[in-house]
C-alpha positions in Angstrom: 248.8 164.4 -13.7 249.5 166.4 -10.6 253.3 166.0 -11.6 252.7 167.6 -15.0 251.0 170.0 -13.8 254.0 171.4 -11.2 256.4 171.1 -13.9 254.0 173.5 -16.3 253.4 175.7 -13.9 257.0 176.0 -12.6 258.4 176.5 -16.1 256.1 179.1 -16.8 256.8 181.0 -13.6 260.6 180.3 -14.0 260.3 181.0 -17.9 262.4 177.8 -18.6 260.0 176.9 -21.8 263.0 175.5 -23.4 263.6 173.0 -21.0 262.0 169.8 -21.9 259.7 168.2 -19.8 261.9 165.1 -18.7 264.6 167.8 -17.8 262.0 169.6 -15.7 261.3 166.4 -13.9 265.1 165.9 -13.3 264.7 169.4 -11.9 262.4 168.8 -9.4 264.2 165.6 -8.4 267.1 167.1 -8.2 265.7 170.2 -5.7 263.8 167.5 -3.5 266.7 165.1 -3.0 269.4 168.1 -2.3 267.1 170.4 -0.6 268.1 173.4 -2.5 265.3 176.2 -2.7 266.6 177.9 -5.6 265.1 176.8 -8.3 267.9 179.0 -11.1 271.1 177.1 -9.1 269.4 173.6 -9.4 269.1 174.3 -13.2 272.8 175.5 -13.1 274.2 172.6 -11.4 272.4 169.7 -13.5 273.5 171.8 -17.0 276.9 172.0 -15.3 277.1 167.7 -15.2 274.7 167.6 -18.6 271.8 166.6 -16.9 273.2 163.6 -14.8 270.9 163.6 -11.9 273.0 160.9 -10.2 276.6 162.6 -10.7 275.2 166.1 -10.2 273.8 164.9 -6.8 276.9 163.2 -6.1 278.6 165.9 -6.3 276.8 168.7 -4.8 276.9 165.9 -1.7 280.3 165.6 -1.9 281.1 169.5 -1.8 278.5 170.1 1.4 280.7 167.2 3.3 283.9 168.9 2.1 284.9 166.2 -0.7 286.7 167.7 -3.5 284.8 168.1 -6.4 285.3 165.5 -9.3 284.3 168.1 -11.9 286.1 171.5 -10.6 289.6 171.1 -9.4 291.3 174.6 -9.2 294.9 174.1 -10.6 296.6 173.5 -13.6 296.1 174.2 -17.1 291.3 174.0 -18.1 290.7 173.5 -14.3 292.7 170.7 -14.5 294.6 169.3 -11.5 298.3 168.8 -12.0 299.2 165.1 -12.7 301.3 163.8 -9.7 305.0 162.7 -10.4 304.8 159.1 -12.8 306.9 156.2 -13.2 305.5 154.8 -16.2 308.3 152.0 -17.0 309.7 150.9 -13.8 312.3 147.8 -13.8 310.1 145.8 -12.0 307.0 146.3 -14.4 305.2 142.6 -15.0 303.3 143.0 -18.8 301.1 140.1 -19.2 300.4 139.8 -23.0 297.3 137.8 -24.4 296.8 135.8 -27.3 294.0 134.9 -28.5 293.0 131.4 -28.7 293.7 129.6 -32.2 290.4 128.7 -33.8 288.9 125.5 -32.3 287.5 122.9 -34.9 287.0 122.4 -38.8 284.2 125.0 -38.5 286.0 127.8 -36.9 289.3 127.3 -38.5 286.9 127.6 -42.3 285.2 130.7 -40.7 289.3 132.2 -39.9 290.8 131.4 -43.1 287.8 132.1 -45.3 287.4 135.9 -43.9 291.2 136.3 -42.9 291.4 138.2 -46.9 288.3 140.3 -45.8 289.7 141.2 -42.3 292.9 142.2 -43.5 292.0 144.3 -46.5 289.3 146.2 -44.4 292.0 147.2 -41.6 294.8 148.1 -44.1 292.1 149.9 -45.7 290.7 151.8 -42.6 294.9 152.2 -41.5 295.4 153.8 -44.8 292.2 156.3 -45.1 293.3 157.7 -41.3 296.9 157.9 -42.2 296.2 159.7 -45.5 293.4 161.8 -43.4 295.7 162.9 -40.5 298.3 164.2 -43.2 295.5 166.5 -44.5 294.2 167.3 -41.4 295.8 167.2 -37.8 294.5 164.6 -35.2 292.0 166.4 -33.1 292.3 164.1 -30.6 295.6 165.7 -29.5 293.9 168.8 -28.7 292.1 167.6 -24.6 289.5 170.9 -23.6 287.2 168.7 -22.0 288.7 165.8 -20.0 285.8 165.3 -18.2 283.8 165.8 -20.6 285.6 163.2 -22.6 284.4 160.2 -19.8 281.6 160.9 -18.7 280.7 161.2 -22.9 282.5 157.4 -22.8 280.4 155.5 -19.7 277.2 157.2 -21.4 277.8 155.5 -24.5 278.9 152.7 -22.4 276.2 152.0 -20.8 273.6 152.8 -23.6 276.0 150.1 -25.7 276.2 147.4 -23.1 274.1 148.5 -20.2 274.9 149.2 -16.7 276.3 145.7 -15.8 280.2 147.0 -15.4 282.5 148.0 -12.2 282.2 151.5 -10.8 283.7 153.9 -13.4 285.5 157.2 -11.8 283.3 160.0 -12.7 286.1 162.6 -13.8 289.6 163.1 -15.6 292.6 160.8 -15.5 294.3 163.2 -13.7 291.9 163.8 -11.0 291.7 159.5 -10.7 295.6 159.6 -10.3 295.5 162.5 -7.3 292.7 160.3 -6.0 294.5 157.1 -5.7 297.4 158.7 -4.4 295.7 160.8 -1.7 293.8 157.8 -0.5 296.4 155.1 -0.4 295.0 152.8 -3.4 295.7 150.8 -6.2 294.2 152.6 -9.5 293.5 150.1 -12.6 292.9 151.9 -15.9 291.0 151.2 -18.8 291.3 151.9 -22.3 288.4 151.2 -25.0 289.2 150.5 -28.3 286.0 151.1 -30.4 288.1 148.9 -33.6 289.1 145.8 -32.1 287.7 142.7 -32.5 287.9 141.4 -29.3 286.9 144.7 -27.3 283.1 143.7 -27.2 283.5 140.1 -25.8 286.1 141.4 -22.7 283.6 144.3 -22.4 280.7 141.6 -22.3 281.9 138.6 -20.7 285.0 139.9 -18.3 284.2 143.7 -17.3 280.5 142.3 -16.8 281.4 139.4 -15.0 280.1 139.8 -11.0 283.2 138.8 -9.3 284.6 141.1 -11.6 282.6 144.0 -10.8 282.8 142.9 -6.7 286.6 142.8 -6.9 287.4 145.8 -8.6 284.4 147.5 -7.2 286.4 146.7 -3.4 290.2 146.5 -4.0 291.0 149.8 -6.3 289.4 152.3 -8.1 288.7 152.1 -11.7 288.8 154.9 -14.3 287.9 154.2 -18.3 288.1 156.1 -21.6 287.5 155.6 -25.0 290.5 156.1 -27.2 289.4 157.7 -29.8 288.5 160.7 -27.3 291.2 163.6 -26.7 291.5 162.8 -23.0 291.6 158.8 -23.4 293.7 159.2 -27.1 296.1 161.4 -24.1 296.6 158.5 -21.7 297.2 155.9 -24.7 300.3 158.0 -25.6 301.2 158.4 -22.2 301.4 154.1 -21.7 301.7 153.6 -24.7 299.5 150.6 -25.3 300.1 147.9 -28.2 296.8 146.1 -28.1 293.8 146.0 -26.8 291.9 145.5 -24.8 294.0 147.0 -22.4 294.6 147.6 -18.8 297.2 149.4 -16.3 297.0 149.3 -12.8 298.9 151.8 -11.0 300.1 152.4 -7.5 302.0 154.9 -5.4 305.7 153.6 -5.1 308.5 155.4 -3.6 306.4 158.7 -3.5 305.2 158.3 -7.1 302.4 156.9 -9.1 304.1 153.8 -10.7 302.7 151.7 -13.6 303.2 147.8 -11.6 301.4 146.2 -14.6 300.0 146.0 -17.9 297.2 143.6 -19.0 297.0 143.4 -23.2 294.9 141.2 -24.7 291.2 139.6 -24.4 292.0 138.3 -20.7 288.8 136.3 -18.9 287.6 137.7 -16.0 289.0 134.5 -13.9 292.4 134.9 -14.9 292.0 138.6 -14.5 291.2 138.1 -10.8 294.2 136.2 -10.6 296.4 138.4 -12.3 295.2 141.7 -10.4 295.2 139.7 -7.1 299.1 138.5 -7.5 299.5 142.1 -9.0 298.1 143.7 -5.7 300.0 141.4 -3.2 303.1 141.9 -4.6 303.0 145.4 -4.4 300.8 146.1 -1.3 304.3 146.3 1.0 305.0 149.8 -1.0 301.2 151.2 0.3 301.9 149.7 3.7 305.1 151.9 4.0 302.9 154.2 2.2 300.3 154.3 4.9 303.2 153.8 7.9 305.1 156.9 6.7 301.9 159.2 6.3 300.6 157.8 9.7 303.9 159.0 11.1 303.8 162.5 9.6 300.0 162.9 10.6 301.1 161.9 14.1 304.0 164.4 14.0 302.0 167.1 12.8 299.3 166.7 15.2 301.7 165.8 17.8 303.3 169.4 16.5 299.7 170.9 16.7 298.9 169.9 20.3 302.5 171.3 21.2 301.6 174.6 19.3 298.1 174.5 20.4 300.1 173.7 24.5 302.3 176.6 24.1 299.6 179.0 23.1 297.4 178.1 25.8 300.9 178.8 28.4 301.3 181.9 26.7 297.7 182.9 26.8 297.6 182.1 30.2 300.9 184.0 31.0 299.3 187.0 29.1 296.3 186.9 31.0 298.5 186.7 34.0 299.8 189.7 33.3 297.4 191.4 32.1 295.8 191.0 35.8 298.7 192.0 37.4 298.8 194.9 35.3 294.6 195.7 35.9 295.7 195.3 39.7 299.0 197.1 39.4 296.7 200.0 37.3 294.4 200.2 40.3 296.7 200.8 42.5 298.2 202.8 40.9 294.6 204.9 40.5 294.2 204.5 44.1 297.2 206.2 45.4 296.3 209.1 42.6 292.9 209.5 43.7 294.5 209.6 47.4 296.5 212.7 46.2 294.2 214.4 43.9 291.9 214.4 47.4 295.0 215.1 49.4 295.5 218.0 46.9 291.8 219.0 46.9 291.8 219.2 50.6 294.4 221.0 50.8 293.4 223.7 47.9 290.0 224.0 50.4 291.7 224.4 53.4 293.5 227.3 52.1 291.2 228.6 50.4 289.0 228.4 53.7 292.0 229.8 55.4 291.8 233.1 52.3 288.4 233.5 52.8 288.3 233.6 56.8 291.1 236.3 56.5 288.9 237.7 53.8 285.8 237.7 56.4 287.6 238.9 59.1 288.1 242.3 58.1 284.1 242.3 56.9 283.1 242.0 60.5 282.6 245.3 61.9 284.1 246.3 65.3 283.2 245.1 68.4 280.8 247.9 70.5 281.4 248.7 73.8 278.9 247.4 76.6 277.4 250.4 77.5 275.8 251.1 74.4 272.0 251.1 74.4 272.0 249.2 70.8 274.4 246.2 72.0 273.7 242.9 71.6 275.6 240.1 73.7 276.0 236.9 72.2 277.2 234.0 73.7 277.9 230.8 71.2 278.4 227.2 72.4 280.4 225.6 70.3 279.7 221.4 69.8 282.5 220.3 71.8 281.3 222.2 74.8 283.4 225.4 74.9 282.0 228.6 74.6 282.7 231.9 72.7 281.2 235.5 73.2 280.9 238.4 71.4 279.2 241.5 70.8 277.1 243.4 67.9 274.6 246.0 67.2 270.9 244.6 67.0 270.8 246.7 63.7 273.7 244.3 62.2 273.0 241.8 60.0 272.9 237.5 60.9 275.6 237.5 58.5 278.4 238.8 60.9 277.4 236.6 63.4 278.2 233.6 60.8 281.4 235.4 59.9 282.5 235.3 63.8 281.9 232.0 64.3 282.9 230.7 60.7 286.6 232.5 61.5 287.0 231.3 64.6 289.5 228.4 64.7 287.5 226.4 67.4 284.3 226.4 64.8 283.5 223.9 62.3 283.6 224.3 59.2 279.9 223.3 58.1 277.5 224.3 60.4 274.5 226.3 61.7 273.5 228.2 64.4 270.1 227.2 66.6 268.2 228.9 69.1 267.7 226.7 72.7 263.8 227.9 73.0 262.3 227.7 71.2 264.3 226.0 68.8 264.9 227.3 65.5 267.7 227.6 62.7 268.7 231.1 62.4 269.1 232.5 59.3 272.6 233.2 59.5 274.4 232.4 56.1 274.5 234.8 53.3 272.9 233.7 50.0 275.3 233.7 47.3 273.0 236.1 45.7 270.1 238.4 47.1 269.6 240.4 50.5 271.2 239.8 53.4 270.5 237.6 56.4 267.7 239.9 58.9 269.5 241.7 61.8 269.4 240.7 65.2 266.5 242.4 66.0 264.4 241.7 63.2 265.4 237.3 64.0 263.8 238.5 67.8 266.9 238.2 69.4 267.3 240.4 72.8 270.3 242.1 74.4 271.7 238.4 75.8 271.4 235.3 74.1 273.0 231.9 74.5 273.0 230.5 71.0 274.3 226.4 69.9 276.4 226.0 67.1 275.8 222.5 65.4 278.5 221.0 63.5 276.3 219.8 59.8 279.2 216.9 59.4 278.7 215.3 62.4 
């Protein structure tokens, strides 16, 4: 109840009412068992395989893990994937051709002779009414647009005909089965159903649904079907070119192509059919041991090409990173020694610039005064390295000349400031860029001799 429920719900929220409810419950199968969350793409993919839950699962499996897809195969002419290279009639071909067995008894040799007229009148008839109706009409079954289609259409019918009691068909075209069983190194054994012949239910019954059957096809090969009367299987028929049925090819890759090694006509039991296949398979398994040998070889040579190319790479990567350290290192050096010279330059530019601006200064001081006048102030300046120099102003002068004196004199440093010894104080001696002067001598409360420091601001 709590089943239907979800499924109304979900088809009215999805507005799927034309969805029945068993294809709903596929649905929701289908989303639990994949894990996909879309709702619209589950729909898509089960419509896409006709609501086969079990080949729609297959295959969205088989894409995640990176399986081609049975149904989609990009090349070729309606999706189709190109049929590899065939050798349909090689020398070598064993055809094993079965009778049927003659009527055993007084009973069954009545039953034969008494509906022998009946038989034969009713298949001349049915010959006669196709002949006459392909002469009207062309044979649509020469026209394939659904290949797939066309099997998966068969095994349904199959199976709702004789059950599920049968080997493993190959869910997709004959072409895919033939890139299949070439691609993976094994014997391919095809199948073709013919809906009109007597003896096409009993091999269908008693051999196909045989278990050993099913086990040893099932292990040994793959196994791909089609109805006849179906544009893809009516194809293959004209392709091996069948006399009777039922009928079976098996197929192998030889010398780089897909070679018919034998055909099995007839109603064939299922223990003589194990014989048959198993002589069949021995006789040719040398041609898929070369098979396997020569594309073990080439998968060795390309991967031992692969770990060369993937060697040589890594020396070259590791050359270019070489090199690109000893150009980082070769780059910083390279910086270094221009930084070295931009400073060197720099340095320079100040000193002479220093060396402009002291001339400049020089002829800002005013003159010395003489010692006897009564406004004279005597200034004595120890420099930091111990030496001293003197020199005179008016106590009316500004600081600043007594910064320009010691700034221009060559035994000065550069940076510095003048102090007084006690108490000790920083006289205001530089100019602001902007603004009033420095005070004068008088107005800092210097007297007519003072012993002043110079300190060096670098040191």
């Amino acid at each position: 109840q709590e089943v239907a429920i979800q499924i109304i719900i979900m088809a009215e929220e999805n507005g799927d009412v034309d969805l029945s409810q068993e294809q709903t419950e596929k649905l929701l199968h289908f989303q639990d068992l994949t894990g996909i969350e879309d709702i619209d793409r589950c729909k898509g993919i089960l419509q896409e395989h006709n609501w086969d839950i079990e080949i729609a699962v297959q295959d969205t499996f088989n894409k995640r893990e990176g399986v081609p897809n049975v149904f989609t195969q990009p090349e070729g002419v309606n999706n189709e994937p190109r049929e590899p290279s065939m050798n349909l009639q090689p020398n070598d071909q064993r055809v094993f051709t079965v009778a049927r067995p003659p009527p055993q008894g007084i009973f069954q040799w009545l039953y034969h002779i008494i509906f022998f007229p009946f038989r034969f009148v009713y298949s001349s008839l049915l010959d006669l009414i196709r002949f006459t109706f392909r002469l009207i009409r062309p044979d649509p079954r020469r026209n394939v647009t659904d290949p797939v289609g066309d099997v998966t259409a068969f095994i349904s019918k199959y199976e709702e005909t004789l059950g599920g009691i049968h080997p493993t068909f190959y869910q997709g075209s004959y072409s895919q089965a033939l890139n299949d069983a070439k691609r993976e190194l094994r014997f391919l054994c095809v199948y073709l159903h013919g809906d009109d012949h007597q003896d096409t239910m009993d091999f269908c019954r008693n051999t196909l649904g045989n278990q050993e059957v099913i086990d040893y096809i099932n292990t040994r090969m793959l196994f791909w079907a089609c109805n006849t009367n179906s544009p893809e299987g009516f194809r293959v028929s004209r392709a091996l070119k069948e006399n009777t049925y039922p009928f079976l090819a098996l197929i192998v890759l030889r010398q780089n192509r897909m070679t018919v090694v034998a055909r099995i006509e007839g109603p064939i039991g299922p223990i003589e059919l194990i014989e048959k296949l198993d002589r069949i398979m021995q006789d040719n398994e040398a041609s898929l041991i070369a098979a396997r040998a020569e594309r073990e070889e080439r998968n060795f040579t390309q991967t031992l090409r692969r770990e060369q190319d993937a060697a040589y790479l890594e020396s070259l990567k590791a050359d270019q990173e070489k090199e690109r350290k000893k150009k980082e290192e070769q780059d910083k050096i390279n910086q270094e020694k221009q930084r070295q010279v931009d400073e060197e330059k720099k340095r320079l530019q100040m000193i002479q610039e220093r060396e402009l601006l002291k001339e400049k200064l020089k002829n800002e001081i005013p003159e010395e005064p003489s010692t006897d006048d009564p406004d004279v102030v005597r200034i004595i300046l120890k420099l930091p390295h111990g030496s001293r120099i003197e020199r005179r102003f008016l106590k009316n002068q500004s600081l600043k000349y007594l910064h320009y004196f010691a700034f221009c004199h060559e035994d000065c440093p550069d940076d510095f400031h003048i102090v007084t010894n006690f108490p000790r104080r920083t006289l205001p001696c530089e100019p602001p860029s902007q603004g009033p002067d420095p005070p004068s001598f008088v107005e800092a409360g210097l007297g007519k001799n003072e012993l002043l420091f110079v300190q060096d601001n670098e040191a």
